[in-house]
N, C-alpha and C positions, 0 to 999 in steps of 0.2 A: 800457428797451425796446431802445435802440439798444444798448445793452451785451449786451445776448443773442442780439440777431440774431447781431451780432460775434462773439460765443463761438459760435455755433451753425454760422456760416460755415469758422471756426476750424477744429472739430471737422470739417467736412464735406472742406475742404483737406486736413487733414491724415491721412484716410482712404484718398483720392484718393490722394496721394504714396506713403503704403505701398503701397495696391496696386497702382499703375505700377512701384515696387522690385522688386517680386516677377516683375514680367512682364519686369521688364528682366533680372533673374538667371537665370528660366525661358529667356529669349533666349540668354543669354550661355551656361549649359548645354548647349542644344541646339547652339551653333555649336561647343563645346568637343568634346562626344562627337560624334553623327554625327546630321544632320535625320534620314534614315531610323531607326535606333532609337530616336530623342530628337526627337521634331518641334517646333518650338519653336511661340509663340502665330500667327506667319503661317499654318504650315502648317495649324495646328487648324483657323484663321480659314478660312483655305480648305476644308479638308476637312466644315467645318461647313456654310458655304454651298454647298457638291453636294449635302449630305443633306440641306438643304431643299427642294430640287427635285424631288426623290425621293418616289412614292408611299409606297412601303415605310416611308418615316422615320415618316408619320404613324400610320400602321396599325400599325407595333410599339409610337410610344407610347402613342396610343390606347390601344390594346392591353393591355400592362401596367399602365397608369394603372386602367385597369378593375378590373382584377384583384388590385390592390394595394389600390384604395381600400376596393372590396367588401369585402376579408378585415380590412382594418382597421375599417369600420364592424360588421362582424358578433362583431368580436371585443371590441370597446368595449363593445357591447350583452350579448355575453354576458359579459364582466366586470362591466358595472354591475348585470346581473341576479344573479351569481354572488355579488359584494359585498354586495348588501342581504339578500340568501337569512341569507349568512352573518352578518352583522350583526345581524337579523332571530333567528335561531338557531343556537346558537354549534355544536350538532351535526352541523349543515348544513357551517359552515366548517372544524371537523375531516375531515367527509368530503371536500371540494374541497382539502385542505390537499395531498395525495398526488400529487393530479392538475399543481396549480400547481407544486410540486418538479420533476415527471417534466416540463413542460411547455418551465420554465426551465433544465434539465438537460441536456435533449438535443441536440445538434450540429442545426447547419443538413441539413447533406449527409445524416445520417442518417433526417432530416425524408424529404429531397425522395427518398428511396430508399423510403422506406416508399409516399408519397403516390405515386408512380409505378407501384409495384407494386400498393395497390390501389384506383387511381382513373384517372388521365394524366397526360400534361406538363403539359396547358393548365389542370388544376386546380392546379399548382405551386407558385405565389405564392398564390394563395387560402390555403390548406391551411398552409404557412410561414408567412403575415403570423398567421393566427389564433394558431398556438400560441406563433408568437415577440412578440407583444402581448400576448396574455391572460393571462399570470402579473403582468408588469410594472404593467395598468392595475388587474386586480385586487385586489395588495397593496394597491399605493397607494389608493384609490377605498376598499378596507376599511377602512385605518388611518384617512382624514381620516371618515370614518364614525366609529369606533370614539372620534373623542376631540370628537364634536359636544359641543355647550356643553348639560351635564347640565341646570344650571338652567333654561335655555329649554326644555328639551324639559320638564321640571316643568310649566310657565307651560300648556304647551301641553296636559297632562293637564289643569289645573285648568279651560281653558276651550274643554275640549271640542274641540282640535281635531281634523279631520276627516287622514287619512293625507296626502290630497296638500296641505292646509294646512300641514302638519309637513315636509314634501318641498320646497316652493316658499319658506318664511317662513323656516325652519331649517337645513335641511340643503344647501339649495344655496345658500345665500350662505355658510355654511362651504366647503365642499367647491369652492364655484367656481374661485378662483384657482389654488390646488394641483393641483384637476385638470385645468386647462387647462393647464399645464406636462408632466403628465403624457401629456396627447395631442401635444401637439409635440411630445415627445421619443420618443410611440410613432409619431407618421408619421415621423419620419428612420430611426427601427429600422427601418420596413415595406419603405422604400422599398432600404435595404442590403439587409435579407436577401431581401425579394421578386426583387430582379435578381438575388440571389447564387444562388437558388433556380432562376430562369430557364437559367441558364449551367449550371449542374451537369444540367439537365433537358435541354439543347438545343433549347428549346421554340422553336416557329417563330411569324413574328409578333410578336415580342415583343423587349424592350429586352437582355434577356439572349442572346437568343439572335442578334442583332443584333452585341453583344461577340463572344460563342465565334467567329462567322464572322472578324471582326478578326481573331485571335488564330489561327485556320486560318491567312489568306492574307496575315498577317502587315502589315496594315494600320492601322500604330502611328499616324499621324495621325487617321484614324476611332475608331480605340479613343480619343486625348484628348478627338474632339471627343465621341462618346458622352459623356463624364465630365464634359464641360462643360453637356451639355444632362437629364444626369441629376440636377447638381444646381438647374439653373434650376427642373427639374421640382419636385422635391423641395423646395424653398425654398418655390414658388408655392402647392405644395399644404399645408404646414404654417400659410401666412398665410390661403391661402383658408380650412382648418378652422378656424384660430382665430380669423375675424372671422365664421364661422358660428355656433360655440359660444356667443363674446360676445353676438351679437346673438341667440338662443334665449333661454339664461340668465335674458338682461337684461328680455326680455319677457314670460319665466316669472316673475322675480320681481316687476317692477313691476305684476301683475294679480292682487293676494292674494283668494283666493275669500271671498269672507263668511260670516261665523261664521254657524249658527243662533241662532236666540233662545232664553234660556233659559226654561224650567221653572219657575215659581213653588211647582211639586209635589215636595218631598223630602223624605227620612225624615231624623226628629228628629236632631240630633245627639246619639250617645247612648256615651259610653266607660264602659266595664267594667273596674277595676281594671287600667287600664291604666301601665304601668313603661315606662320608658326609658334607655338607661343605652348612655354612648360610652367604649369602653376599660372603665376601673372606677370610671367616676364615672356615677353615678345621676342622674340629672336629673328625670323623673320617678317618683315611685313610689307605685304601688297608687292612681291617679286614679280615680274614678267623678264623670263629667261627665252632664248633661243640658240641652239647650237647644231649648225648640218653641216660643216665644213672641218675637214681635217685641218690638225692646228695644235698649238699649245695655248691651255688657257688657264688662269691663274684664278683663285679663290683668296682673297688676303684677309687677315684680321687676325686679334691678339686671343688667344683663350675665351669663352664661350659666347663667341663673336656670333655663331653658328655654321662656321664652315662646314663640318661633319655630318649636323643635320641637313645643308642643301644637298651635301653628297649623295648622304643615306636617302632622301626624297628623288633626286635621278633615279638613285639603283634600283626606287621602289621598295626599299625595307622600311620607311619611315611615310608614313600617312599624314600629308599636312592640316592643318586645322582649318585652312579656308583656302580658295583658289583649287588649280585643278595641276596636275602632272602629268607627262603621257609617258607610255609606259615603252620602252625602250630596252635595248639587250645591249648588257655594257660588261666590263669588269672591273674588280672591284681591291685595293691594294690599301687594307683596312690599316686604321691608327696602331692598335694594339693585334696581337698575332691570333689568326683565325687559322690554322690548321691547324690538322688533325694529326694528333701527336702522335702515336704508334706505328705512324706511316712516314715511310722515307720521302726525302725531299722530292723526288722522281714520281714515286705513287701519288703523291698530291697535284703534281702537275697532269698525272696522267686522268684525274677527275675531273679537270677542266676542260680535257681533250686535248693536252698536250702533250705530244711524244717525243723524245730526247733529240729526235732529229730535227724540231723545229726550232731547236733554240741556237739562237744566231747570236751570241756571245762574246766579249775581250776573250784576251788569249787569259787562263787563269781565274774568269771569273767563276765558274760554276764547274768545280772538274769532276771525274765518274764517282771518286770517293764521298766527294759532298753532296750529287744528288743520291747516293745510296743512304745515304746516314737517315735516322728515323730523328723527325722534327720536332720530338722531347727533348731528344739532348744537344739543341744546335744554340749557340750564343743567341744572343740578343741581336747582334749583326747578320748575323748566319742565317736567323728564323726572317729578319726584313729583306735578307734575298730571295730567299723563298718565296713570300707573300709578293714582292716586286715583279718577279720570273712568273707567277702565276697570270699578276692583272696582265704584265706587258704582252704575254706572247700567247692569250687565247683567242686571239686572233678577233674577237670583238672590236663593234664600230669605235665605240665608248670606251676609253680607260680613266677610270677614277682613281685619283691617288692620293691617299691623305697621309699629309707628313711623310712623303716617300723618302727622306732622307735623314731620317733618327736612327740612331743607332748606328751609320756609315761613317766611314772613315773617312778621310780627304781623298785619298785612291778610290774608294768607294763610291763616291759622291760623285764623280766625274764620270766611270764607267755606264754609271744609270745615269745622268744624263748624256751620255751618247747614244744610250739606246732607245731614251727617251725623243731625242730628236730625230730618230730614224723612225721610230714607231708613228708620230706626228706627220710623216709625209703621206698615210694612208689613212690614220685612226686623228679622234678627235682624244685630245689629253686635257683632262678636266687634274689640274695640281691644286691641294688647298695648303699652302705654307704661312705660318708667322706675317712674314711683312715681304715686303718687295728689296729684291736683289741676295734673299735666300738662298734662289734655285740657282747654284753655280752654274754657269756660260749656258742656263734658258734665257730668251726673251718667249711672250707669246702675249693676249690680249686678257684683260683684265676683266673678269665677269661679274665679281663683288669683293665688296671691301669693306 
């Protein structure tokens, strides 16, 4: 502890020092060339302290601040609407694609000519911040969209969830950190080209045009200290956004809405000479399946036999190549772990429409500390009860289970199949395991092999 203070001290000293060097060279500069062209950090220091006194100081940055921020939130908004549009529908992003070119294309000065000619000065920075943000947060915002984790969003068809389920559970704990990088580097953009936009505008009131006056009546110590107090601005407002975002996000995601309950109503499972086949290897071919009666039923075969893919074809995540599927409401107790890691073992059942009170349990297996635990830091065993605890007790006709016994121990192994055979007196248990006489004290009927 005492070692990190010390290194933390370390670092803080040695921060201090550069930037005393730097003020000391700025000094030595200005004494070199002339205070008047070259004001060194007294002069600023002075010229700063007059402009605090000064009604006017506050009122242009008020001022600008308004007008900077405005066009940055509206431009965010219509990026993130623009992103998901396109995301959403890739003919939407081809149409926005033109616009986002011509957007990031264009000069500043060409900007603030246009926006002058047909609007005013004082929309200036508004009108600049918009088009010179909205390409940059759009890409980005589309791409961390565009490469969300397919499997989860699978998970997320199989149990139903609801659009802003998919938003809060998925997409924004993808997309958060990326994009909050992406918004600080669009408020430092806002706040350049919005003053740059002011000055070219002569807008009055305002930080820009606060500079051009400097630059009239040749008042090089006011122009540094402007530059010092633009980027205090500018610093202040990028931390304020990002401990606003953080703390939204944070509150978005830790309040997952609840799943509905499911449906004990759905049509038989029923495949029609159904084929499969990835590249030129055929996996399945010409299947005719049927399954309406509660039961246990076995899927066998050794590694890319294609058990996973009949699975994934019930659940309806997987489109076969020929034949037909009907489409059915099941759950789903995936090979590798499909929850949502930030959330506790409990929250995750509670998106499938399960509440603590319906789970019907060994004594031991699932107690209140373990469905409290958040599903990132749960073993390899731990996270296959979770996933197990999800398919078994959503109350669905259908439970799929692939490989439901990796990762379990011999005690382990035996508790879920008792619960397995209990779930089987009302629900149809679709098991895909290795080979036969895997599934400890199951028997049930064999459906492929």
């Amino acid at each position: 502890m005492t070692d990190s203070i010390m290194s933390t001290d370390r670092k803080i000293l040695k921060k201090t020092l550069i930037i005393l060097s730097y003020f000391v060279i700025w000094q030595v500069l200005s004494l070199i060339a002339d205070s008047w062209l070259f004001p060194g950090p007294v002069e600023t220091i002075k010229a700063a302290g007059v402009m605090l006194l000064e009604k006017s100081f506050y009122i242009s940055v008020l001022a600008s601040l308004a007008r900077i921020l405005l066009g940055l939130l509206a431009s965010l908004a219509a990026a993130a609407a623009a992103a998901c549009l396109a995301y959403k529908c890739r003919a939407v992003g081809e149409y926005i694609s033109p616009l986002v070119h011509f957007a990031s294309s264009v000069p500043v000065a060409c900007l603030a000519v246009i926006v002058i000619i047909l609007f005013s000065g004082n929309a200036l920075a508004f009108f600049v911040v918009l088009f010179i943000v909205f390409p940059v947060a759009y890409t980005q915002l589309f791409a961390l969209l565009d490469c969300a984790d397919k499997k989860m969003l699978e998970m997320a068809k199989v149990y139903d969830f609801t659009l802003g389920m998919r938003a809060r559970c998925i997409f924004l704990p993808h997309i958060r950190e990326g994009f909050k990088k992406t918004i600080e580097l669009c408020t430092g953009m806002c706040f350049k080209a919005g003053i740059a936009a002011e000055v070219i505008g002569m807008v009055r009131n305002s930080i820009g045009g606060e500079l051009y006056k400097t630059k009239l009546y040749f008042e090089t110590d006011r122009l540094f200290a402007w530059i010092f107090f633009i980027m205090i601005v500018s610093f202040a407002a990028i931390r304020l956004i990002s401990l606003l975002y953080t703390a939204i996000t944070g509150t978005l995601m830790k309040c997952p809405a609840a799943g509905k309950k499911a449906s004990d109503t759905s049509a038989d499972i029923a495949l029609k000479n159904v084929s499969m086949s990835f590249m030129d290897q055929k996996v399945i071919d010409s299947l005719d399946l049927n399954v309406s009666n509660p039961g246990i039923y076995f899927v066998f075969g050794p590694p890319g036999r294609g058990k996973t893919t009949l699975l994934g074809i019930i659940a309806g995540i997987i489109k076969p190549t020929g034949g037909t599927a009907s489409k059915v409401s099941c759950s789903y107790a995936f090979q590798e772990t499909r929850l949502i890691p930030h959330l506790s073992v409990s929250d995750n059942l509670k998106l499938a429409g399960i509440e603590k009170g319906d789970l019907d349990l060994p004594a031991g297996f699932a107690d209140e500390e373990y469905l409290n635990k958040k599903t990132g830091s749960l073993s390899g065993g731990e996270k296959r009860k979770a996933e197990l605890l999800r398919a078994l007790f959503s109350g669905r006709k259908y439970i799929l289970l692939d490989e439901p016994f990796t990762w379990l121990d011999e005690e382990g192994k035996k508790e879920v199949s008792g619960i397995i055979r209990k779930k089987a007196k009302d629900a149809a248990v679709i098991i895909s395991i290795h080979e036969e006489g895997s599934a400890p004290c199951l028997t049930g009927i064999t459906l492929f092999k």
